[in-house]
MARKOLVEX-179905 format. One record per atom (N, C-alpha, C, O): residue number from 1; x, y, z; residue in one letter; atom name. Coordinates in nm, 4 decimals. Layout:
N
  num         u         v         w  residuo  atomo
  NUM         X         Y         Z        A     CA
...
END
This chain:
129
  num         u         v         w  residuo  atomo
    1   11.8227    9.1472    4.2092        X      N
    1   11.9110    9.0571    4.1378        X     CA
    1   11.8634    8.9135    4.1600        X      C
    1   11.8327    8.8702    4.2711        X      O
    2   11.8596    8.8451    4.0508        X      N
    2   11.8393    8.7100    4.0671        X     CA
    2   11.9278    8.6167    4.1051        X      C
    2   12.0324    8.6139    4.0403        X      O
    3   11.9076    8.4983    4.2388        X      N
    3   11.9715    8.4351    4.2577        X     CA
    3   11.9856    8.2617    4.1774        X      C
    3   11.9170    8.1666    4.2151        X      O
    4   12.0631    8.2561    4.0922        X      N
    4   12.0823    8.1192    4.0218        X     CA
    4   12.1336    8.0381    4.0943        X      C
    4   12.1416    7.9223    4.0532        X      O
    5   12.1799    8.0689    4.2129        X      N
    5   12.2263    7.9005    4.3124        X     CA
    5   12.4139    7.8834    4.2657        X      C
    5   12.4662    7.9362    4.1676        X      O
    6   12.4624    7.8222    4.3376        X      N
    6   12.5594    7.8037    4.3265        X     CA
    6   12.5391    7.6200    4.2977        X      C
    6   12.4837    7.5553    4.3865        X      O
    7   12.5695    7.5756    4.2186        X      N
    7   12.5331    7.4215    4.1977        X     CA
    7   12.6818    7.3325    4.2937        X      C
    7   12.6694    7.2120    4.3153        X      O
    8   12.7696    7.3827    4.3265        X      N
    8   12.9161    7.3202    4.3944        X     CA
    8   12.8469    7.3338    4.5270        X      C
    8   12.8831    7.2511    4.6107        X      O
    9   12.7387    7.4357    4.5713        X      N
    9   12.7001    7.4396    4.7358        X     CA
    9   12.5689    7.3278    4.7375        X      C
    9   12.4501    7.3520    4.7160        X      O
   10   12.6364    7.1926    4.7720        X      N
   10   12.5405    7.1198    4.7740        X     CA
   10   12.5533    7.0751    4.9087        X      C
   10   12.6635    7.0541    4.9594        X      O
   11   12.4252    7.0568    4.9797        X      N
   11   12.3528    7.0445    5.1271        X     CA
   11   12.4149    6.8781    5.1660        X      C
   11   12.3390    6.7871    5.1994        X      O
   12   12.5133    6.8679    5.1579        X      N
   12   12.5735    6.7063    5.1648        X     CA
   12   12.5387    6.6627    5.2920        X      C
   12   12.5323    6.5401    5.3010        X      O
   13   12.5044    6.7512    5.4346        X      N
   13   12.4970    6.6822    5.5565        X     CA
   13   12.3253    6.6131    5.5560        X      C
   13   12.2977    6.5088    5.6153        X      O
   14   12.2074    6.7090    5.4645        X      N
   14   12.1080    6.6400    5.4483        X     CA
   14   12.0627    6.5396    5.3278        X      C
   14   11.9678    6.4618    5.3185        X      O
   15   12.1734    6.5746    5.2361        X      N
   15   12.1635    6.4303    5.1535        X     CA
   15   12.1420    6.3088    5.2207        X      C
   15   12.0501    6.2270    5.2237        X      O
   16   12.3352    6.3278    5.3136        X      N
   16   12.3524    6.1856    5.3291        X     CA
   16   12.2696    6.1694    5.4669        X      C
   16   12.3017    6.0513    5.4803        X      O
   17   12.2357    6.1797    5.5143        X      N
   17   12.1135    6.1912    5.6404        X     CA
   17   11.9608    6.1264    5.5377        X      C
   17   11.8963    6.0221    5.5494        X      O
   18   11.9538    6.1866    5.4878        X      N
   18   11.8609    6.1067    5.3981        X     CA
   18   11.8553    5.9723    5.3093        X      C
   18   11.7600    5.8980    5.2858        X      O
   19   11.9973    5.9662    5.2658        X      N
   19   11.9688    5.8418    5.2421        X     CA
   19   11.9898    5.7407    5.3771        X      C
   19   11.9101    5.6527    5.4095        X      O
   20   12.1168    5.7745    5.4487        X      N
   20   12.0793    5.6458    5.5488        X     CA
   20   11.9542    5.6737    5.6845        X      C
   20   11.9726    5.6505    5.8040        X      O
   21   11.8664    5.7125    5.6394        X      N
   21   11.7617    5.7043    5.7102        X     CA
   21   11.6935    5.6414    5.6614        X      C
   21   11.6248    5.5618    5.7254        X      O
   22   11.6849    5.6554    5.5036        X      N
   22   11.6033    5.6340    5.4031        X     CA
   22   11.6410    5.4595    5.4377        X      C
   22   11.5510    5.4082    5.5041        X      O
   23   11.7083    5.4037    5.4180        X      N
   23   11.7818    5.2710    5.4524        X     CA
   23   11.7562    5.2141    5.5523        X      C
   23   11.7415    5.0919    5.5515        X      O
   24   11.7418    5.3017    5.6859        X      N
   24   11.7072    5.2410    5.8095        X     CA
   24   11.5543    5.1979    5.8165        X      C
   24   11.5144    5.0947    5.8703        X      O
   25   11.4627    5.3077    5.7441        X      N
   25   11.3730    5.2800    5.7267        X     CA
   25   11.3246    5.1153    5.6561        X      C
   25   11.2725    5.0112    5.6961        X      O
   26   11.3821    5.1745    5.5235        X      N
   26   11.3715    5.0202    5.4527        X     CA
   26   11.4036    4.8524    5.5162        X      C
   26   11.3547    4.7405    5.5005        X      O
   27   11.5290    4.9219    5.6046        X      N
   27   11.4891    4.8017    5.7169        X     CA
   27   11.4504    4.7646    5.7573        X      C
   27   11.4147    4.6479    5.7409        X      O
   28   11.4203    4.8557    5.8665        X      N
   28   11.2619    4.8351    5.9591        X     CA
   28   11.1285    4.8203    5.8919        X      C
   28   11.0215    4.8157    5.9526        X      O
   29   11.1371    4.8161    5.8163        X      N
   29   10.9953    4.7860    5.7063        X     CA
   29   11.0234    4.6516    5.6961        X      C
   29   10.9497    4.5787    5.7625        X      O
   30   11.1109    4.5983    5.6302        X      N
   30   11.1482    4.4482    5.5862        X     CA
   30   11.1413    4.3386    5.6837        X      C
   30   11.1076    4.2235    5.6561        X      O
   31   11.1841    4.3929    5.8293        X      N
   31   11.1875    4.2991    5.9462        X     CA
   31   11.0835    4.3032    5.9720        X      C
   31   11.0377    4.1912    5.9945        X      O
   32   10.9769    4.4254    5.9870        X      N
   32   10.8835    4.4059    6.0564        X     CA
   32   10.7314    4.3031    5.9532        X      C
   32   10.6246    4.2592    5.9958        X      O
   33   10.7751    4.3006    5.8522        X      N
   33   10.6645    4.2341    5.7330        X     CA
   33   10.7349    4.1419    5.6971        X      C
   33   10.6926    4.0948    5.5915        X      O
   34   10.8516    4.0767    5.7463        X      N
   34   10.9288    3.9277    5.7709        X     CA
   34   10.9739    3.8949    5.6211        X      C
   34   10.9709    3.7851    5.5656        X      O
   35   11.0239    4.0391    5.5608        X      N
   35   11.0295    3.9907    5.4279        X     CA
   35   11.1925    3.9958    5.3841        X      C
   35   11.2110    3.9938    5.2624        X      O
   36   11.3175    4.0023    5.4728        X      N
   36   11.4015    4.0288    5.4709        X     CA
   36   11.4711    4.1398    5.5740        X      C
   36   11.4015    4.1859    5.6644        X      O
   37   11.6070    4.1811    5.5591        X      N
   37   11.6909    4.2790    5.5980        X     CA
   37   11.7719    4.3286    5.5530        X      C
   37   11.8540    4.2567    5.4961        X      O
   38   11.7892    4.4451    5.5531        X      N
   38   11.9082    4.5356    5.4775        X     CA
   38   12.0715    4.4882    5.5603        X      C
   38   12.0821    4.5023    5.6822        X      O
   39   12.1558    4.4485    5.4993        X      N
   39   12.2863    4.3560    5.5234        X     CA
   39   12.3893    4.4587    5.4834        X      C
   39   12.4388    4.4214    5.3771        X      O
   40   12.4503    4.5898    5.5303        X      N
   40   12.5555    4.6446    5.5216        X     CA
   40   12.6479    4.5869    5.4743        X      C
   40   12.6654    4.4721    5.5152        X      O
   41   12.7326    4.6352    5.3822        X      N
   41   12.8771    4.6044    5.3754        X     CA
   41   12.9893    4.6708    5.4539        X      C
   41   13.1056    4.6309    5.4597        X      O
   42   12.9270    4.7995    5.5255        X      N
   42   13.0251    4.8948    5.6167        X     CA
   42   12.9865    4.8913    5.7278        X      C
   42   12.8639    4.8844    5.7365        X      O
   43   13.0670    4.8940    5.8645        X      N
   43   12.9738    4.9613    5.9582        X     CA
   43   12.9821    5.1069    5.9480        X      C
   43   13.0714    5.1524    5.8764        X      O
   44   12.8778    5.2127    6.0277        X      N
   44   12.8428    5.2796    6.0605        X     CA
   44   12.9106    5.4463    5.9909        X      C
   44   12.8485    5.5344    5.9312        X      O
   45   13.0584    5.4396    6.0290        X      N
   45   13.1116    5.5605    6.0017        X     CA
   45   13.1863    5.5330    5.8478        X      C
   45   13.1997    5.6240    5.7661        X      O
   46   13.2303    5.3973    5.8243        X      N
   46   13.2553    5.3446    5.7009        X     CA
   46   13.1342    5.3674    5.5821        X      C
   46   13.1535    5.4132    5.4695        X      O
   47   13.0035    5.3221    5.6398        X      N
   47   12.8904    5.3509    5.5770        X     CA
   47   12.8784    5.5500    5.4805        X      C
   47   12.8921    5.6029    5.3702        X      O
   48   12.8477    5.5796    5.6110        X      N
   48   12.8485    5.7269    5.5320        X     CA
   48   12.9702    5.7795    5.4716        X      C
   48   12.9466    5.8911    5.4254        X      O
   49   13.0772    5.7475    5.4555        X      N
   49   13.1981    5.7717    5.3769        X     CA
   49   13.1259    5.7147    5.2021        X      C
   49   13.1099    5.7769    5.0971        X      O
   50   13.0993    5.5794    5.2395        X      N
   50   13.0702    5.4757    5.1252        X     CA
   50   12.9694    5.5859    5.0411        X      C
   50   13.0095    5.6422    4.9392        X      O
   51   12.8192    5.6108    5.1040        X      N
   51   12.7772    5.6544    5.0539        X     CA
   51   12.8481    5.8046    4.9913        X      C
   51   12.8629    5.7966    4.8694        X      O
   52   12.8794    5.8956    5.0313        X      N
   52   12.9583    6.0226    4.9973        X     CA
   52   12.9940    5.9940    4.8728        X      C
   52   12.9766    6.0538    4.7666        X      O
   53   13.0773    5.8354    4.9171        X      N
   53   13.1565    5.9101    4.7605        X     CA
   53   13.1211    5.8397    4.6392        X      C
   53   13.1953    5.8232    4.5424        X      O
   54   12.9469    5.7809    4.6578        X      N
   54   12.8635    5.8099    4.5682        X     CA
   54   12.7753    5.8452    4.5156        X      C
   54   12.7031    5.7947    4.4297        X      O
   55   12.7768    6.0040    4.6024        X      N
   55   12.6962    6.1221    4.6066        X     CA
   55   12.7525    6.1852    4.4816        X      C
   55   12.6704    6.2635    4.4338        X      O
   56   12.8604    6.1781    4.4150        X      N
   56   12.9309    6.2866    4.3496        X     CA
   56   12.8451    6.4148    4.3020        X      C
   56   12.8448    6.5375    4.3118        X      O
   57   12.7581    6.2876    4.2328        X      N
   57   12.6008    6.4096    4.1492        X     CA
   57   12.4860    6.3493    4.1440        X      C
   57   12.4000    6.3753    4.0598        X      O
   58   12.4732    6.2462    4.2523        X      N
   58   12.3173    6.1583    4.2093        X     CA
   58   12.2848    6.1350    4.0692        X      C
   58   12.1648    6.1519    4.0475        X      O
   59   12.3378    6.1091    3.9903        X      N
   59   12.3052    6.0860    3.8322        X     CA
   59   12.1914    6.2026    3.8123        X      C
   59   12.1425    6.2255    3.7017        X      O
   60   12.1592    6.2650    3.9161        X      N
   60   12.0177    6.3714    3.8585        X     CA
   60   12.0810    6.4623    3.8797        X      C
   60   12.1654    6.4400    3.9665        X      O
   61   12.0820    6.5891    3.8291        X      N
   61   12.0939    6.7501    3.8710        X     CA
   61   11.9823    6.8580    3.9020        X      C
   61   11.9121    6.9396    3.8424        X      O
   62   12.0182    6.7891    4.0904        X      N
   62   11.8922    6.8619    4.1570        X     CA
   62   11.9385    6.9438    4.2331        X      C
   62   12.0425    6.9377    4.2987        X      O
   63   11.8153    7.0727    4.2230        X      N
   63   11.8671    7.1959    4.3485        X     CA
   63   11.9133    7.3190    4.2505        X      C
   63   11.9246    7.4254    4.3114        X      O
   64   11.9446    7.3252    4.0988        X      N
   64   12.0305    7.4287    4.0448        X     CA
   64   11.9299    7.5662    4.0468        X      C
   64   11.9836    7.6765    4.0564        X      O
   65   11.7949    7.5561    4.0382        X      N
   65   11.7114    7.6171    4.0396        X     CA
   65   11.5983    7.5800    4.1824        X      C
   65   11.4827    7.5389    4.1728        X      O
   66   11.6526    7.6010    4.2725        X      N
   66   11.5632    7.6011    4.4080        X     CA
   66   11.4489    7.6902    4.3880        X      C
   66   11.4373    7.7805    4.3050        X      O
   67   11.3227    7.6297    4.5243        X      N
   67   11.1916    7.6908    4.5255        X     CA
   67   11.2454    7.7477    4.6389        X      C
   67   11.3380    7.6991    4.7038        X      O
   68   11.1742    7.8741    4.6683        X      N
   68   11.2119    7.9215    4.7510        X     CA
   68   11.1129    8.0339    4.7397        X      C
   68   11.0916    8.1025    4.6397        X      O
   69   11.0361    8.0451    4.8981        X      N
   69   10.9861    8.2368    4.9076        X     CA
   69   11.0224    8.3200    4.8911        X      C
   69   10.9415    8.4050    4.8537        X      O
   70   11.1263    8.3501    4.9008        X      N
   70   11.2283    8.4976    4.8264        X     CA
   70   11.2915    8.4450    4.7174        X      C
   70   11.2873    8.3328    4.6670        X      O
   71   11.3607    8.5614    4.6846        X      N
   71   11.4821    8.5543    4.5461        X     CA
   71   11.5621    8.5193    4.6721        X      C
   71   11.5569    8.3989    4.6969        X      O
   72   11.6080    8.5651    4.7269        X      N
   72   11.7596    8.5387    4.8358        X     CA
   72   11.7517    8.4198    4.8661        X      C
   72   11.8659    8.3988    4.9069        X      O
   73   11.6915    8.3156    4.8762        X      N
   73   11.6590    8.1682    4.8991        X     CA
   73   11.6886    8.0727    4.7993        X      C
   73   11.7500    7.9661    4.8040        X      O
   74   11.5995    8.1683    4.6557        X      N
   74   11.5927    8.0844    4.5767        X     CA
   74   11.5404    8.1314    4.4708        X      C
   74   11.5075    8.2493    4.4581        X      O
   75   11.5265    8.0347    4.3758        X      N
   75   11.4876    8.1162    4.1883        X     CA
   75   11.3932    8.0796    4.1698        X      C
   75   11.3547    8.1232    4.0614        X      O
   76   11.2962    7.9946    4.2321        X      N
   76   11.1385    8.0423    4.1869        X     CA
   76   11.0936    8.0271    4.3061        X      C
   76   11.1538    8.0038    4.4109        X      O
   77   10.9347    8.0483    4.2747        X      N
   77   10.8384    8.0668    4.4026        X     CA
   77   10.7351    7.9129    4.4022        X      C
   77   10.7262    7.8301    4.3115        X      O
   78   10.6790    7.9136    4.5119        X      N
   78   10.5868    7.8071    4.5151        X     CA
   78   10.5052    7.7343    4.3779        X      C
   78   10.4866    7.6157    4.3507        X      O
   79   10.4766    7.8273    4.3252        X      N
   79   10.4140    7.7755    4.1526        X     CA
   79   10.5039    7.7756    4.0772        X      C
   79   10.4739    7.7825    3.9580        X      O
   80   10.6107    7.7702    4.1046        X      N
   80   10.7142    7.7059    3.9677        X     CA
   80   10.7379    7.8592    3.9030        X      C
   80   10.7714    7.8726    3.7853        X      O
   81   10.7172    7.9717    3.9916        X      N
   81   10.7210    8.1398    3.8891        X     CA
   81   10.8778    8.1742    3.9168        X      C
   81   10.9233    8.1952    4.0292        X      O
   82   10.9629    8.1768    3.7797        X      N
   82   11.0902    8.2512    3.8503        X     CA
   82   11.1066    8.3826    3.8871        X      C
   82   11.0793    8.4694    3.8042        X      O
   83   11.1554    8.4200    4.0214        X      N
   83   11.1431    8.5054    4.1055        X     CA
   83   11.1602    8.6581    3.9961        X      C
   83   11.2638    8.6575    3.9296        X      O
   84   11.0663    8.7831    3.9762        X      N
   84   11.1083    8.8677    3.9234        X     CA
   84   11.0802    8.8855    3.7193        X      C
   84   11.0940    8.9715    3.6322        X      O
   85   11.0346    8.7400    3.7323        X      N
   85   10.9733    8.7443    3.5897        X     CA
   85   10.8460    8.6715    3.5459        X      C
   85   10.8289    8.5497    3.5441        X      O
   86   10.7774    8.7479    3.5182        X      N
   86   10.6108    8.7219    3.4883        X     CA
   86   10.5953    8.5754    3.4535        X      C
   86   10.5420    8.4859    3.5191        X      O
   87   10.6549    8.5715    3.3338        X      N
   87   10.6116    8.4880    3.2082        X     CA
   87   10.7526    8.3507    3.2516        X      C
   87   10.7660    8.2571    3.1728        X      O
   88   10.7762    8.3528    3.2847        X      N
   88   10.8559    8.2189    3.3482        X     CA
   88   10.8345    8.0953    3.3966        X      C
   88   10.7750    8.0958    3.5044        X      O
   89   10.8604    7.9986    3.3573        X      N
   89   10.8243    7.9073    3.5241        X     CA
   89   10.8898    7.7852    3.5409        X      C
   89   10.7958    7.7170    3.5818        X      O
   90   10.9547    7.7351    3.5386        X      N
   90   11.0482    7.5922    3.5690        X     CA
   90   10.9866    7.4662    3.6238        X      C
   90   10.9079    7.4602    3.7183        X      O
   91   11.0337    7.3650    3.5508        X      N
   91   10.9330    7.2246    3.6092        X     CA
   91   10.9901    7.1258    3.6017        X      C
   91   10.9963    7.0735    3.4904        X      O
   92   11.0598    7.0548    3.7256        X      N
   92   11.1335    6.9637    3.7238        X     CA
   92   11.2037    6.9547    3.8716        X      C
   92   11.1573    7.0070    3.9729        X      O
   93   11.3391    6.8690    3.8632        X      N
   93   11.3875    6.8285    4.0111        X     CA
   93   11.4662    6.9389    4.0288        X      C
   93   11.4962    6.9615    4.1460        X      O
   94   11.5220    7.0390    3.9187        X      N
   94   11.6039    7.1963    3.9618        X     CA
   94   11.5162    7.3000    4.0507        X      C
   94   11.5549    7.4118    4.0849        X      O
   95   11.4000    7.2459    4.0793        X      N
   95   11.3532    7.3432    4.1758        X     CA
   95   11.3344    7.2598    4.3465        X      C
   95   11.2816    7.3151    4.4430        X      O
   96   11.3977    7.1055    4.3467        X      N
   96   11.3855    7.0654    4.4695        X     CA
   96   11.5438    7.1597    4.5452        X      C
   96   11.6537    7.2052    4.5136        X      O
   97   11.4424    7.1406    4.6710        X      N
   97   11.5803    7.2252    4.7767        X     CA
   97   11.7224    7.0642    4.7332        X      C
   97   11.8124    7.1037    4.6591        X      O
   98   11.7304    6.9599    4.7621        X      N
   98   11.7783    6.8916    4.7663        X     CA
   98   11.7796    6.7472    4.7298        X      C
   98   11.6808    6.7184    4.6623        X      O
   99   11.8522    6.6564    4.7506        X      N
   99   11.8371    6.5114    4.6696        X     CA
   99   11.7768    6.4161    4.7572        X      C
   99   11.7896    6.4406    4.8772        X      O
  100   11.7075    6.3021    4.7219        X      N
  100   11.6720    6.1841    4.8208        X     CA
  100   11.7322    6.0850    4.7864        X      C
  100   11.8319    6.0849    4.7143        X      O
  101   11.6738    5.9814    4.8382        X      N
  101   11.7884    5.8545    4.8312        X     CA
  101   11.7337    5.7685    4.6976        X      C
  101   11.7989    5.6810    4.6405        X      O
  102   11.5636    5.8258    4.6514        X      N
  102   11.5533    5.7196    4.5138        X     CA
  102   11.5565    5.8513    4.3954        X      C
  102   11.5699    5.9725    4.4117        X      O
  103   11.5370    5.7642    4.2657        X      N
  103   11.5398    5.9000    4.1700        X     CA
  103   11.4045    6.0185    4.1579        X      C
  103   11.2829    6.0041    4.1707        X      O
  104   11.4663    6.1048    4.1361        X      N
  104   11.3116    6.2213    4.1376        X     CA
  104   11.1830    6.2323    4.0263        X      C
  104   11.1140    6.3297    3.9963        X      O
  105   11.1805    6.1289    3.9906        X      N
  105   11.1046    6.1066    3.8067        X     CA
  105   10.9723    6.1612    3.8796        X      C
  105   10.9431    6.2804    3.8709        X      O
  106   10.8799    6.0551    3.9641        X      N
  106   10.7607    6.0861    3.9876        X     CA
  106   10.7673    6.1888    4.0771        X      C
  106   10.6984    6.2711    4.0168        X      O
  107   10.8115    6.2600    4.2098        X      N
  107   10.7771    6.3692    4.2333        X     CA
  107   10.7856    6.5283    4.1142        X      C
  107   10.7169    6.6293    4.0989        X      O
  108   10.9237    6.4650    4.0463        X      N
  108   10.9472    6.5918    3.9066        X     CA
  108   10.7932    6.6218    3.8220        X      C
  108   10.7486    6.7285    3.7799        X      O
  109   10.7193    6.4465    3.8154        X      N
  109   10.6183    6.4812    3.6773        X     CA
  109   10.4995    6.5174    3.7922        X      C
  109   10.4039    6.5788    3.7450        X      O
  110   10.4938    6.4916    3.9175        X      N
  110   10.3877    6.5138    4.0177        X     CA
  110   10.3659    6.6864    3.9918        X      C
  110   10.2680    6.7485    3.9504        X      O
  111   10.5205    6.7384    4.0416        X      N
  111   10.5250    6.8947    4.0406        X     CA
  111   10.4845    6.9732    3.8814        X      C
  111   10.4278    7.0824    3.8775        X      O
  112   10.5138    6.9169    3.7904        X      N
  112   10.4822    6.9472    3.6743        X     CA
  112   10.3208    6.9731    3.6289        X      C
  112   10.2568    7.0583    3.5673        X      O
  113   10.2925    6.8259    3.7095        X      N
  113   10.1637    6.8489    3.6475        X     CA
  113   10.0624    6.9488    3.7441        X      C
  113    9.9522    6.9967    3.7175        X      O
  114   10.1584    6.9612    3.8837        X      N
  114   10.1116    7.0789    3.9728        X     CA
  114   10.0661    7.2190    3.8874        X      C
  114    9.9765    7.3026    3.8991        X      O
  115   10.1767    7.1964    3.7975        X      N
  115   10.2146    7.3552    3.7256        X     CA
  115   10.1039    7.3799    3.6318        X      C
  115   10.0356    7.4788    3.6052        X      O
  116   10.1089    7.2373    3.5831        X      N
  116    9.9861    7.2697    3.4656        X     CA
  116    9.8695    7.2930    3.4969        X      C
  116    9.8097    7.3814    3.4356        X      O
  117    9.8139    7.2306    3.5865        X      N
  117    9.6793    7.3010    3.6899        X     CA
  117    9.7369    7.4699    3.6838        X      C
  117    9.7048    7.5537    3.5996        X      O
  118    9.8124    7.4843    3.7776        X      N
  118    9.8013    7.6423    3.7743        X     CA
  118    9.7941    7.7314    3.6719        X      C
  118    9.7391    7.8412    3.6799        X      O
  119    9.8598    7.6775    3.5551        X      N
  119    9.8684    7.7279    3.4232        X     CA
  119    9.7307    7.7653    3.3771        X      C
  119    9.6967    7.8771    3.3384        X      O
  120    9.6518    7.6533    3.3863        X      N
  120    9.5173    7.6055    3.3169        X     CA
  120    9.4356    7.7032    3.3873        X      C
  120    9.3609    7.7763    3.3222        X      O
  121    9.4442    7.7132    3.5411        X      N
  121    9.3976    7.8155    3.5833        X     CA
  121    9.4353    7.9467    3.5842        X      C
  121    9.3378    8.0216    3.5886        X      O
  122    9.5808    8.0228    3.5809        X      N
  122    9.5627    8.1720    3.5590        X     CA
  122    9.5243    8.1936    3.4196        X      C
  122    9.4198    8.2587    3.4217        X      O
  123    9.5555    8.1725    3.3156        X      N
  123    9.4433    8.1960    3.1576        X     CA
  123    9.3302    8.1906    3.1991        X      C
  123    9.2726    8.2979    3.1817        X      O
  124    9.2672    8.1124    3.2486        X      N
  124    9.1198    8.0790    3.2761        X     CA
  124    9.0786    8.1865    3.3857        X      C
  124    8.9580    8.1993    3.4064        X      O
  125    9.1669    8.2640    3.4572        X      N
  125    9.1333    8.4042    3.5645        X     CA
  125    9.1414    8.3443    3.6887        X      C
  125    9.1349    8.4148    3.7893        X      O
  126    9.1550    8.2226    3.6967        X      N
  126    9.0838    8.1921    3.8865        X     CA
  126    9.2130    8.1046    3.9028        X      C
  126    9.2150    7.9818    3.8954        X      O
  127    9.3701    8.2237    3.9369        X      N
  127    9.4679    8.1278    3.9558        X     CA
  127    9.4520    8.0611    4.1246        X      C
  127    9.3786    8.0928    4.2182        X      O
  128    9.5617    7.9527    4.1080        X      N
  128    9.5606    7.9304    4.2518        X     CA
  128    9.6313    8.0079    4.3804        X      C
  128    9.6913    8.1139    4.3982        X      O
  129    9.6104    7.9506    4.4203        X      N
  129    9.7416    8.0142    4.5825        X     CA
  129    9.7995    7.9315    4.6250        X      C
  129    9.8780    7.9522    4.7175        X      O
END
């Protein structure tokens, strides 16, 4: 049986872990190249509330179609193949496990054009691994 994901079971403790890391980072980047600092409007436990509750849906809809080594994980496999059907293959941010803190445009067209290599190569006989 194929697993389609439940799209309401979203991984919210590594979202928001990601973005305010993602943030801390950007800080420490800015101080250390004297080019500024990231200036909170919350502290700390106020902060990750703030962010939450504008997690609702990341304006993107990522994760509905996870990569994953099994079907029980997830609905496709490493090359973008959905689990259980030949001729399939999905290309976009529905196959990231989860969301980051900027939008997914260039890793989405990165993975895409992953796909099309592989494409180009199983017709051609010498797929990848």
């Amino acid at each position: 049986m194929l697993n389609f994901g439940n799209p309401n079971s979203l991984n919210r403790h590594h979202d928001l872990a990601s973005v305010l890391t993602s943030h801390e980072i950007l800080d420490a980047w800015l101080r250390r190249n004297g080019l500024g600092r990231l200036e909170y409007l919350h502290d700390d436990e106020a902060r990750r509330q703030a962010v939450l509750n504008q997690a609702f849906d990341g304006y993107h809809q990522i994760g509905l179609s996870r990569m994953a080594e099994t079907p029980a994980d997830g609905v496709a496999d490493a090359n973008c193949r959905v689990h259980g059907i030949a001729n399939l293959y999905l290309a976009g941010s529905c196959l990231f496990p989860t969301g980051g803190h900027a939008n997914p445009t260039l890793p989405a067209v990165a993975l895409a054009l992953r796909l099309a290599e592989h494409l180009k190569d199983a017709v051609a006989g010498t797929p990848r691994i």
